[in-house]
Each structure stands twice: as structure tokens, then as C-alpha cells.
ROKEDREN-451830 format. One record per atom (N, C-alpha, C, O): residue in three letters; chain; atom name; x, y, z. Coordinates in pm, whole numbers, plus 50000, padded with zeros to 5 digits. Layout:
<r rest="ALA" kette="A" atom="CA" u="X" v="Y" w="Z"/>
...
//
This chain:
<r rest="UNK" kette="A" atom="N" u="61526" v="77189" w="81603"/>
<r rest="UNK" kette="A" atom="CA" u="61498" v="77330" w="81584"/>
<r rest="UNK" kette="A" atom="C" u="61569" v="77377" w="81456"/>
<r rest="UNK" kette="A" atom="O" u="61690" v="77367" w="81436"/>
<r rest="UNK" kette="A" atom="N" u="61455" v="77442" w="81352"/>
<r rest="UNK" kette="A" atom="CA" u="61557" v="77510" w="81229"/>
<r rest="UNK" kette="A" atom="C" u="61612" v="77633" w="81247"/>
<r rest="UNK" kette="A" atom="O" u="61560" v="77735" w="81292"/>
<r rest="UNK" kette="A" atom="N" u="61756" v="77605" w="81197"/>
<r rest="UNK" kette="A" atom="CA" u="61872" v="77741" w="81206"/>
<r rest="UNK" kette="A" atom="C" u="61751" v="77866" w="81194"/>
<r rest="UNK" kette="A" atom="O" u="61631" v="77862" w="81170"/>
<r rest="UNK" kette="A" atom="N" u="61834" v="77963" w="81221"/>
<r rest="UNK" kette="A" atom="CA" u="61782" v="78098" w="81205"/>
<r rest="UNK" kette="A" atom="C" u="61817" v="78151" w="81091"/>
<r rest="UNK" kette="A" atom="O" u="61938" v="78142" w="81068"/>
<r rest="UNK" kette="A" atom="N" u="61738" v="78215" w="80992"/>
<r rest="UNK" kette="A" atom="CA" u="61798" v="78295" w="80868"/>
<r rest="UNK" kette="A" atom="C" u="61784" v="78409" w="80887"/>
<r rest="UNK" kette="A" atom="O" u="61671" v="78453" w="80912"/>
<r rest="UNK" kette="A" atom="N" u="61908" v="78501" w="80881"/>
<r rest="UNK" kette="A" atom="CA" u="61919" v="78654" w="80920"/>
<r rest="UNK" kette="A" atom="C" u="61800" v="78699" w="80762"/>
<r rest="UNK" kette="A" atom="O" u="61786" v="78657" w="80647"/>
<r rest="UNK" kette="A" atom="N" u="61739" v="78806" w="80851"/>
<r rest="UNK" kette="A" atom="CA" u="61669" v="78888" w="80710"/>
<r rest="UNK" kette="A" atom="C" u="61670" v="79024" w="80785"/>
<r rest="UNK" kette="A" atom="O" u="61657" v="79058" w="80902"/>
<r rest="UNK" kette="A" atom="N" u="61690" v="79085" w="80667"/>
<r rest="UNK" kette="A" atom="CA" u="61708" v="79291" w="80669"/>
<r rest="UNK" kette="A" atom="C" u="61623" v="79290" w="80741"/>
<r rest="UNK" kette="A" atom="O" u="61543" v="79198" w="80728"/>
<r rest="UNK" kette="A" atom="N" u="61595" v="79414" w="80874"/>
<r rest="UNK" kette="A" atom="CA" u="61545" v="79483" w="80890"/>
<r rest="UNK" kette="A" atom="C" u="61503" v="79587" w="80841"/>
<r rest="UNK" kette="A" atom="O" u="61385" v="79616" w="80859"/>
<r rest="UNK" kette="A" atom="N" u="61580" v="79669" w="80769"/>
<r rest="UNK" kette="A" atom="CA" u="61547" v="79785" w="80676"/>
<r rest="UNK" kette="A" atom="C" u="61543" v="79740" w="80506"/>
<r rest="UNK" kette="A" atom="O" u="61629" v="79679" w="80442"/>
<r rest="UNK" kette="A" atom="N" u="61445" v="79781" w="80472"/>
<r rest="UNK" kette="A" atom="CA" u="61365" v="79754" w="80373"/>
<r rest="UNK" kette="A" atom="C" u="61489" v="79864" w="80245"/>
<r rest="UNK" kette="A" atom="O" u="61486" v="79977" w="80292"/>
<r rest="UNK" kette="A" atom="N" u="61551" v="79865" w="80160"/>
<r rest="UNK" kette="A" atom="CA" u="61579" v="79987" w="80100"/>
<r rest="UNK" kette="A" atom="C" u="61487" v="80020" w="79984"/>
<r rest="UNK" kette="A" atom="O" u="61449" v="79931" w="79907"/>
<r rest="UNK" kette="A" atom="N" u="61455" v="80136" w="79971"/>
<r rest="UNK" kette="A" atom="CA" u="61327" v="80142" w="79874"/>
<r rest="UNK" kette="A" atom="C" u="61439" v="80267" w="79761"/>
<r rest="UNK" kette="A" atom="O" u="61540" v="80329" w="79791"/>
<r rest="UNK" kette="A" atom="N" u="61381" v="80261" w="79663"/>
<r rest="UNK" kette="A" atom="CA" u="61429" v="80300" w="79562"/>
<r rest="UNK" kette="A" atom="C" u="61398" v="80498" w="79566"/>
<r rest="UNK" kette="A" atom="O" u="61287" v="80546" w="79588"/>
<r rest="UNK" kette="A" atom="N" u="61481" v="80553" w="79550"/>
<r rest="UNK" kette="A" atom="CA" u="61503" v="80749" w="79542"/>
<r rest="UNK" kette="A" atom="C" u="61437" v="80797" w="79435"/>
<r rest="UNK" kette="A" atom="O" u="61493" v="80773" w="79329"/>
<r rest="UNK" kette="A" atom="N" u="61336" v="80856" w="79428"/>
<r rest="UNK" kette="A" atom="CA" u="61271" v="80973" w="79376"/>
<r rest="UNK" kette="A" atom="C" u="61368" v="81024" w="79264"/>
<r rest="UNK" kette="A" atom="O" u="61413" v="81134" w="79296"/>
<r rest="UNK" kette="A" atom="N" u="61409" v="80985" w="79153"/>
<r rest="UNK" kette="A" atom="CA" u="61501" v="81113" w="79045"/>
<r rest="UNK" kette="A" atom="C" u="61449" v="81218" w="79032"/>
<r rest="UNK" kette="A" atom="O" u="61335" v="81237" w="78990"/>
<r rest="UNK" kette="A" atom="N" u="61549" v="81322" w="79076"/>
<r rest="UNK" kette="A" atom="CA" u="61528" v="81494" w="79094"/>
<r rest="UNK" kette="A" atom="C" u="61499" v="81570" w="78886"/>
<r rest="UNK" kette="A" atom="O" u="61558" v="81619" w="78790"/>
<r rest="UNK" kette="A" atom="N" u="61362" v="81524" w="78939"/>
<r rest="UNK" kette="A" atom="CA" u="61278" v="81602" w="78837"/>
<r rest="UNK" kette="A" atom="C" u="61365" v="81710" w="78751"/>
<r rest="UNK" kette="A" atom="O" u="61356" v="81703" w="78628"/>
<r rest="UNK" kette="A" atom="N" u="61460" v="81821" w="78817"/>
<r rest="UNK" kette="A" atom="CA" u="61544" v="81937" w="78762"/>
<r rest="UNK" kette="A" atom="C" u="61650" v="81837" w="78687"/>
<r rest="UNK" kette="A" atom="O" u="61693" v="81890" w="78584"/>
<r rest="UNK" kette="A" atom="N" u="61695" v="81728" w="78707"/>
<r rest="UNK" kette="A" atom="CA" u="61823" v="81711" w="78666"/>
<r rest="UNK" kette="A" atom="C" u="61789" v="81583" w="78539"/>
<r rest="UNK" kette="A" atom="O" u="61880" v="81554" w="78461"/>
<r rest="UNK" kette="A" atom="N" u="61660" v="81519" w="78530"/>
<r rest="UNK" kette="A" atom="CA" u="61549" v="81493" w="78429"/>
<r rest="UNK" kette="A" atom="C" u="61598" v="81572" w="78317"/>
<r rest="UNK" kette="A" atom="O" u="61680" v="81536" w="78232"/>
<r rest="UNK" kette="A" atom="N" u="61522" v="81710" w="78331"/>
<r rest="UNK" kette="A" atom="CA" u="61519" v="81796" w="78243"/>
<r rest="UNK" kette="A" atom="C" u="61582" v="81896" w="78225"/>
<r rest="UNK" kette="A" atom="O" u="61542" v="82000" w="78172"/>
<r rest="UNK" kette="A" atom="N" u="61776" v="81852" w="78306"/>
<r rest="UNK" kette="A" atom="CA" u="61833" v="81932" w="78247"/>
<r rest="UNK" kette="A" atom="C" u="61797" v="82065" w="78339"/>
<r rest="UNK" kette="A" atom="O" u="61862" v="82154" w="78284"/>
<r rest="UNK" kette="A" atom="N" u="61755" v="82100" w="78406"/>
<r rest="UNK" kette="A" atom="CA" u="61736" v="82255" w="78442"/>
<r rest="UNK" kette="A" atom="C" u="61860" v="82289" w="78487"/>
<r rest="UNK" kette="A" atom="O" u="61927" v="82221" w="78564"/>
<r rest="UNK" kette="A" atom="N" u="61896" v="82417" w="78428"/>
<r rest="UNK" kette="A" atom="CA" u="61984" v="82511" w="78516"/>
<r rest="UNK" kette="A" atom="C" u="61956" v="82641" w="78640"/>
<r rest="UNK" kette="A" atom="O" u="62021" v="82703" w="78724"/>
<r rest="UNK" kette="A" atom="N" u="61851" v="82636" w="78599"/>
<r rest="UNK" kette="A" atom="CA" u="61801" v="82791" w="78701"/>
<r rest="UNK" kette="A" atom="C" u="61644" v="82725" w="78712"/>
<r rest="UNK" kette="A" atom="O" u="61604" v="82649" w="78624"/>
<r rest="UNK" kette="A" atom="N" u="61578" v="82755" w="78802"/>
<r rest="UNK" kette="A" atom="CA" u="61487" v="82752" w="78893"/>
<r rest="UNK" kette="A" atom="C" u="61426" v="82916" w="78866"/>
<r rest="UNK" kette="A" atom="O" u="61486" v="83022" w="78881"/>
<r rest="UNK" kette="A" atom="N" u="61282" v="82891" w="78819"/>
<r rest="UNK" kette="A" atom="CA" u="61230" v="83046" w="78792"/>
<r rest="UNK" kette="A" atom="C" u="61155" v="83075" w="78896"/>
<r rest="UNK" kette="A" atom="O" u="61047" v="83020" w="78914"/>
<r rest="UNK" kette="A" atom="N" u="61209" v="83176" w="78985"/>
<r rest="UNK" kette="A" atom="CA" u="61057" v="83187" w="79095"/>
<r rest="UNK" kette="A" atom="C" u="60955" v="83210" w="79051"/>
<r rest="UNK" kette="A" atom="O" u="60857" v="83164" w="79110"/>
<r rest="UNK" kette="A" atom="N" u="60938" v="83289" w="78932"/>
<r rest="UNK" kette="A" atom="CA" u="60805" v="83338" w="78869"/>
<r rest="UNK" kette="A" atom="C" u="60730" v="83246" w="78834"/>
<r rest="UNK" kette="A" atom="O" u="60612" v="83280" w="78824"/>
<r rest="UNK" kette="A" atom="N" u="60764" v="83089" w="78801"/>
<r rest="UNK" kette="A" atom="CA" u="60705" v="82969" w="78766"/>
<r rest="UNK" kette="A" atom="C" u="60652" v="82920" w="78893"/>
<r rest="UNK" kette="A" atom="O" u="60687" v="82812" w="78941"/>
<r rest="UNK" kette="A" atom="N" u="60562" v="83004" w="78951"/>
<r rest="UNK" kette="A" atom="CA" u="60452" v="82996" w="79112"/>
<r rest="UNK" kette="A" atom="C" u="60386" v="82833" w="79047"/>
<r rest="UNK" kette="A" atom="O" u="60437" v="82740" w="79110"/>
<r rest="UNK" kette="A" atom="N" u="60313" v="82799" w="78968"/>
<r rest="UNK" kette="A" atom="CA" u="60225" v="82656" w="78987"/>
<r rest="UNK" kette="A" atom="C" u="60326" v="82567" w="78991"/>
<r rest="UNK" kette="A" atom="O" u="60304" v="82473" w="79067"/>
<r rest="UNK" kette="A" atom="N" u="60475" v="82566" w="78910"/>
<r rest="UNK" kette="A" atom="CA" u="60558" v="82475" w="78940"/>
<r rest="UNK" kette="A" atom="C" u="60622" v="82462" w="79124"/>
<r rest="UNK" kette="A" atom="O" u="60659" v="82372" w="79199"/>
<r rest="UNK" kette="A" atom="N" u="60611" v="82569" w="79129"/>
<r rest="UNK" kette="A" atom="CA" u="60699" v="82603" w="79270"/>
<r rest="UNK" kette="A" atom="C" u="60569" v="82529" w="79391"/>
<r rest="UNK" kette="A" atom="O" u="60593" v="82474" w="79498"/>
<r rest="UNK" kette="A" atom="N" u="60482" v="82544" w="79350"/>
<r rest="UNK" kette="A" atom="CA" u="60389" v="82495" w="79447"/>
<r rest="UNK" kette="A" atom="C" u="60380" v="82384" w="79487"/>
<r rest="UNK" kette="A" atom="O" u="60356" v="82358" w="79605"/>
<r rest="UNK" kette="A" atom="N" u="60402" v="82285" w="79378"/>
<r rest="UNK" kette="A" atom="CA" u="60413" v="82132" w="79404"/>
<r rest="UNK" kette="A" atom="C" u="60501" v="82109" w="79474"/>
<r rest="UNK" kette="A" atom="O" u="60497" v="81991" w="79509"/>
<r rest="UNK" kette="A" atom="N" u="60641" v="82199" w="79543"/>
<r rest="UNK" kette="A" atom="CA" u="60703" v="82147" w="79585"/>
<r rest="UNK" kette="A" atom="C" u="60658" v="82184" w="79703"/>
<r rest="UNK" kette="A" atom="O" u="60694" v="82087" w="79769"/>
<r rest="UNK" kette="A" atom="N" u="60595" v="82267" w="79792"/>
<r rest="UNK" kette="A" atom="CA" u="60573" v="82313" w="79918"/>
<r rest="UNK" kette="A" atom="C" u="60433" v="82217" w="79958"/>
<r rest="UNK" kette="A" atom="O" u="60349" v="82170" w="79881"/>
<r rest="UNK" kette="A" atom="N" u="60439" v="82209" w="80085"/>
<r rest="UNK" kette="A" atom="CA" u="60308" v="82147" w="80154"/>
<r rest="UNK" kette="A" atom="C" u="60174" v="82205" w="80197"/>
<r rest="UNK" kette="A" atom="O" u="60186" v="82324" w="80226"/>
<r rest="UNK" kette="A" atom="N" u="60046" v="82158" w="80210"/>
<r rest="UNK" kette="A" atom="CA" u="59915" v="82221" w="80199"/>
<r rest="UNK" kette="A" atom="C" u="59944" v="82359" w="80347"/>
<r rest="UNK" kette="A" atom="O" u="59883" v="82466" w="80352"/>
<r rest="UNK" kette="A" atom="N" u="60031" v="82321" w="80430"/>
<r rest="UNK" kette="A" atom="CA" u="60048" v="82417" w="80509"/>
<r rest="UNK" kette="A" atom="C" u="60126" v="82530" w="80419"/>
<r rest="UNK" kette="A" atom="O" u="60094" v="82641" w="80463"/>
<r rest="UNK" kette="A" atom="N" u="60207" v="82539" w="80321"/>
<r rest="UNK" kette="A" atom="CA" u="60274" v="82625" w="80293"/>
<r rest="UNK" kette="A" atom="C" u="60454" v="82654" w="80302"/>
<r rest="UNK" kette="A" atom="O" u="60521" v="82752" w="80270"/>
<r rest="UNK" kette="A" atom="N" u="60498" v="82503" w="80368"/>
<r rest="UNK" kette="A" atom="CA" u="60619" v="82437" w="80381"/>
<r rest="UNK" kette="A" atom="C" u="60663" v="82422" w="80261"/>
<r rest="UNK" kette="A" atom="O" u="60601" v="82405" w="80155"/>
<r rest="UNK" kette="A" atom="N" u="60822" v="82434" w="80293"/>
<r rest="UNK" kette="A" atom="CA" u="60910" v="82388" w="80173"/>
<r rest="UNK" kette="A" atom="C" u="60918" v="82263" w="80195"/>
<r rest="UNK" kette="A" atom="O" u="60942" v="82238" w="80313"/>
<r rest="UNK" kette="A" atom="N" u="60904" v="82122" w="80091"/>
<r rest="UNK" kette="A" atom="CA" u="60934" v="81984" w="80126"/>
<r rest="UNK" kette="A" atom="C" u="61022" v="81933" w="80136"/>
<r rest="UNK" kette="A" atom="O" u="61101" v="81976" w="80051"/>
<r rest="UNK" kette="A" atom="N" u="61073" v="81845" w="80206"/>
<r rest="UNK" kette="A" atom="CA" u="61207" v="81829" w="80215"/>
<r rest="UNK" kette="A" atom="C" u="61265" v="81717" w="80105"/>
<r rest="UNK" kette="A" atom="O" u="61200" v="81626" w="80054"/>
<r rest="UNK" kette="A" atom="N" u="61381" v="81744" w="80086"/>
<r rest="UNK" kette="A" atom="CA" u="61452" v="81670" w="79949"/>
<r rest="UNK" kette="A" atom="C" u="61400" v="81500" w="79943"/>
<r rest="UNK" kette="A" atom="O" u="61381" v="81439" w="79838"/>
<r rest="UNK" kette="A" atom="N" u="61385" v="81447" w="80073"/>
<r rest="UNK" kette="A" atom="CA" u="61385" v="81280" w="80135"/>
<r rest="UNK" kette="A" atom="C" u="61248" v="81284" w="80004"/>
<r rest="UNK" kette="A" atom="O" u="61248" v="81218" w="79900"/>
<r rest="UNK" kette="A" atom="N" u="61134" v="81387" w="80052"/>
<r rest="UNK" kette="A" atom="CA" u="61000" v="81403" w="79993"/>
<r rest="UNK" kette="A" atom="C" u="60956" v="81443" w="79860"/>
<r rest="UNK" kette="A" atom="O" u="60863" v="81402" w="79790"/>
<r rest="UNK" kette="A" atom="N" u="61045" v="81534" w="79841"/>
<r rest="UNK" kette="A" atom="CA" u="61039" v="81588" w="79704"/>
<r rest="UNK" kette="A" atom="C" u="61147" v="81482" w="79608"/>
<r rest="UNK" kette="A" atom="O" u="61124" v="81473" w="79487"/>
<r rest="UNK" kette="A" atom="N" u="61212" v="81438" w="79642"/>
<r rest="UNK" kette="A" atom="CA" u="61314" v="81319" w="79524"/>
<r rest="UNK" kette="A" atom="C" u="61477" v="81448" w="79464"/>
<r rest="UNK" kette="A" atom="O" u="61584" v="81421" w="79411"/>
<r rest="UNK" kette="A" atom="N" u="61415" v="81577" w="79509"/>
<r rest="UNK" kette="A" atom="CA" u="61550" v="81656" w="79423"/>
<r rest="UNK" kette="A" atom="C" u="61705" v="81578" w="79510"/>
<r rest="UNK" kette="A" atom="O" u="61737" v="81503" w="79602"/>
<r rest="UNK" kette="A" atom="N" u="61774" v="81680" w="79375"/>
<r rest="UNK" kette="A" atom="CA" u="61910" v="81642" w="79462"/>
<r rest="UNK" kette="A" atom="C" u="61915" v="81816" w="79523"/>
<r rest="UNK" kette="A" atom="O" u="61854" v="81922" w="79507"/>
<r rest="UNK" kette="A" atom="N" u="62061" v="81745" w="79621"/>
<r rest="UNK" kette="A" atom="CA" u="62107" v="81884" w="79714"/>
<r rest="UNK" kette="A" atom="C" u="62088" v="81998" w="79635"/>
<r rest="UNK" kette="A" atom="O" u="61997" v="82078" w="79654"/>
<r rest="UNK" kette="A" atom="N" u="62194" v="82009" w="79522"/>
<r rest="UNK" kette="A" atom="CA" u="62223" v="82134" w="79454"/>
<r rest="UNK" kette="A" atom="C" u="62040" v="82176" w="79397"/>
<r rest="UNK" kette="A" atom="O" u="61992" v="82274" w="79453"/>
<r rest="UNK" kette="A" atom="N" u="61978" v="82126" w="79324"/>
<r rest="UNK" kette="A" atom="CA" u="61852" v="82231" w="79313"/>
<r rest="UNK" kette="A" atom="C" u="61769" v="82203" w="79415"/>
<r rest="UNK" kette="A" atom="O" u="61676" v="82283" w="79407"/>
<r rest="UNK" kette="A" atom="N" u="61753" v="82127" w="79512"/>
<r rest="UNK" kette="A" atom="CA" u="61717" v="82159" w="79634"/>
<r rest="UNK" kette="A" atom="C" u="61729" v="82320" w="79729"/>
<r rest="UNK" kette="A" atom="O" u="61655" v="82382" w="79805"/>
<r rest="UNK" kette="A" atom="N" u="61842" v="82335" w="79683"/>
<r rest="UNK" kette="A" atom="CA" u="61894" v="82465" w="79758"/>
<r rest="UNK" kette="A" atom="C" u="61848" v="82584" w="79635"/>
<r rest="UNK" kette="A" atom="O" u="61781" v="82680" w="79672"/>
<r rest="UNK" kette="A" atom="N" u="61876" v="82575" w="79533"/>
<r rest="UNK" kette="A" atom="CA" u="61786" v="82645" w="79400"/>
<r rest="UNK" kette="A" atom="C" u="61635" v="82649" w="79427"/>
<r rest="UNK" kette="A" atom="O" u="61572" v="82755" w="79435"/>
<r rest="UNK" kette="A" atom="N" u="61586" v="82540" w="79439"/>
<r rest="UNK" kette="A" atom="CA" u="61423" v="82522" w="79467"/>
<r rest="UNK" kette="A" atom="C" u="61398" v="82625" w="79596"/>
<r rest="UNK" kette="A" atom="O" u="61319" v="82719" w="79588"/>
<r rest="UNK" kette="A" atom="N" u="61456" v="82603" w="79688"/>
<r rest="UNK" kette="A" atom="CA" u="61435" v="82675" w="79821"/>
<r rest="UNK" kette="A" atom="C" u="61459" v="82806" w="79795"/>
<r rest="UNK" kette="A" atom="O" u="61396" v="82890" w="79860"/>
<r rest="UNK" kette="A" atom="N" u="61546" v="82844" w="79705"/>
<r rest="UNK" kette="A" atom="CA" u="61598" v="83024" w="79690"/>
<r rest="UNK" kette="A" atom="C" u="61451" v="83070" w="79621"/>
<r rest="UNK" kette="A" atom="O" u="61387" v="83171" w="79648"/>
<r rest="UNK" kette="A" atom="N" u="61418" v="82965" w="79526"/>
<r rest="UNK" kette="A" atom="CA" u="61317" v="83042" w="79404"/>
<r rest="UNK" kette="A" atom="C" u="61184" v="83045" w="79485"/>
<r rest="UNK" kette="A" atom="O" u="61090" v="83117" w="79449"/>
<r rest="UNK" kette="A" atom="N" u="61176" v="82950" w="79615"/>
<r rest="UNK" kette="A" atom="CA" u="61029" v="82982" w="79677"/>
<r rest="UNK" kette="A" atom="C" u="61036" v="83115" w="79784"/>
<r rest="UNK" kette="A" atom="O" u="60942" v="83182" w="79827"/>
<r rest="UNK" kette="A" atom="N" u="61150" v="83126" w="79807"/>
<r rest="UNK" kette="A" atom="CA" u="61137" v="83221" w="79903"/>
<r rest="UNK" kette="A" atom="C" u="61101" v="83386" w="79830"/>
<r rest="UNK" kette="A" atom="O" u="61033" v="83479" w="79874"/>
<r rest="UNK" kette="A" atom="N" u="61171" v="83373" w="79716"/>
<r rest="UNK" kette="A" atom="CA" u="61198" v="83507" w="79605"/>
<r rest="UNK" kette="A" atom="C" u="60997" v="83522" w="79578"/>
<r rest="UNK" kette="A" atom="O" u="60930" v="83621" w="79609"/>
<r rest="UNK" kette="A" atom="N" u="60962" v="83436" w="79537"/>
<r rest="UNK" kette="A" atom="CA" u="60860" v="83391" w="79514"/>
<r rest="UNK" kette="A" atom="C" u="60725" v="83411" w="79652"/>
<r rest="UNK" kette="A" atom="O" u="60603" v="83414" w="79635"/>
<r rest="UNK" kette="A" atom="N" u="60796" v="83422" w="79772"/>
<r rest="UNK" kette="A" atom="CA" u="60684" v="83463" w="79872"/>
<r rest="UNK" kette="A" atom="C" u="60689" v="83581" w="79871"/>
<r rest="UNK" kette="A" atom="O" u="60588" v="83647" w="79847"/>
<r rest="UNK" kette="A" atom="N" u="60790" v="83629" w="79894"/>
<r rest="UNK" kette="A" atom="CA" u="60867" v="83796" w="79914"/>
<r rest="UNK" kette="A" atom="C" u="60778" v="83845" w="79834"/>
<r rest="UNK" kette="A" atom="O" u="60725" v="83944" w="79884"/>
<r rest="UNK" kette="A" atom="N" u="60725" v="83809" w="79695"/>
<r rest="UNK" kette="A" atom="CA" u="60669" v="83933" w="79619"/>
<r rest="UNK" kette="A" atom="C" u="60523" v="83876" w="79583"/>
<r rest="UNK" kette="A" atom="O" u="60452" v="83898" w="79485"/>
<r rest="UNK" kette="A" atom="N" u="60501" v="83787" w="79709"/>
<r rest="UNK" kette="A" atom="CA" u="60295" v="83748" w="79729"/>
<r rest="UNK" kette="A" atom="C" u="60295" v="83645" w="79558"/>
<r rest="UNK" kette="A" atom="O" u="60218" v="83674" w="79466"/>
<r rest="UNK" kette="A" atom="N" u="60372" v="83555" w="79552"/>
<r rest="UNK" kette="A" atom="CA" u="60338" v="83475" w="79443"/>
<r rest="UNK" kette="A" atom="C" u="60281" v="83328" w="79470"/>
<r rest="UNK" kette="A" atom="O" u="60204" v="83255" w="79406"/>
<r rest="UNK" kette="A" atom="N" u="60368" v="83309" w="79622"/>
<r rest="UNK" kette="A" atom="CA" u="60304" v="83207" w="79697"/>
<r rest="UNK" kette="A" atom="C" u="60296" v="83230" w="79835"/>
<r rest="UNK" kette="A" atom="O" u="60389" v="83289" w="79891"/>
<r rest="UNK" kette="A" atom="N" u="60189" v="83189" w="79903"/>
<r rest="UNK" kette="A" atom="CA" u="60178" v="83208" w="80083"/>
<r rest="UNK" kette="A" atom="C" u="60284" v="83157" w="80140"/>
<r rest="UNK" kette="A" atom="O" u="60344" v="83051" w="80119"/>
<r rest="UNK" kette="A" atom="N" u="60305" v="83268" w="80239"/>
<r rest="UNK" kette="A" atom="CA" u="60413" v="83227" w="80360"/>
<r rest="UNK" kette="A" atom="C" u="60354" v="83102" w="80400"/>
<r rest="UNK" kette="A" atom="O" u="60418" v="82998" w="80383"/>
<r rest="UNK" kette="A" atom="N" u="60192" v="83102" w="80471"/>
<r rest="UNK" kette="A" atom="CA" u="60113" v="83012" w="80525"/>
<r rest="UNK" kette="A" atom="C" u="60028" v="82944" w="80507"/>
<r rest="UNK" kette="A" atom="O" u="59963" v="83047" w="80496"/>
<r rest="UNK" kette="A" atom="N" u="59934" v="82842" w="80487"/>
<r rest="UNK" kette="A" atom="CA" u="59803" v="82827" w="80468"/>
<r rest="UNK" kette="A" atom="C" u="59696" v="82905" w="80535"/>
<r rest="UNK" kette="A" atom="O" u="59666" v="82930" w="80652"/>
<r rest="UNK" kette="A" atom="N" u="59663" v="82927" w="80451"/>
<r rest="UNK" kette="A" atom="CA" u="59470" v="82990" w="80455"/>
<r rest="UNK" kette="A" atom="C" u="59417" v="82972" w="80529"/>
<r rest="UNK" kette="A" atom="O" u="59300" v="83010" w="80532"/>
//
């Protein structure tokens, strides 16, 4: 009988680089609605960081600028 060779179970796959920190962003514009959109889902969800590739800090920027951004009808609370 041949030995057993341990192999990973978990696969590690390589992280999304947070697009904001690419290019340097400091502030997150809510008014930039077509940018802000890509980050939310066809329901109208904010995506989560795992999904979107950001890091924490404009993660939490991204999330302020969509909400500023519903508040004044620039993007849907919901889907259609």
C-alpha cells in the first residue's frame, strides 16, 4: 500500500487589490453615483469587502458615500 500524501484542503486564492488604494484615493465622492454603483448588487446591496477586493478603511468610506448617495435619490435603496 502507498504512503498517504497530505494535500490542502483549502485552496488559497489570491485578494482582489482595493481599487481606492490603486489610485491613491483619499475621499470617496458620493456624487460619483456610476462609480458607486459597481460596488452595490443588482438588488441594491452594498458588496461586501471579501467581493468587492477593497480594504477595511475605504470599505467603510465606500459604505458612507453610498448611503449619502441614497439619502438624496442618486442611487436606489432597492431594486426595481
Amino acid at each position: 500500500m502507498p504512503p498517504r500524501v497530505k494535500t490542502s484542503r483549502f485552496r488559497r486564492t489570491r485578494r482582489k487589490p482595493c481599487q481606492f488604494c490603486i489610485e491613491r484615493t483619499d475621499h470617496i465622492d458620493y456624487k460619483a453615483h456610476q462609480r458607486l454603483r459597481r460596488f452595490t448588487s443588482d438588488r441594491g446591496k452594498i458588496l461586501p469587502r471579501k467581493t468587492s477586493g477593497n480594504c477595511a478603511q475605504h470599505q467603510r468610506m465606500l459604505a458612507h458615500a453610498i448611503k449619502r448617495a441614497r439619502e438624496i435619490a442618486l442611487l436606489p435603496f432597492v431594486a426595481e
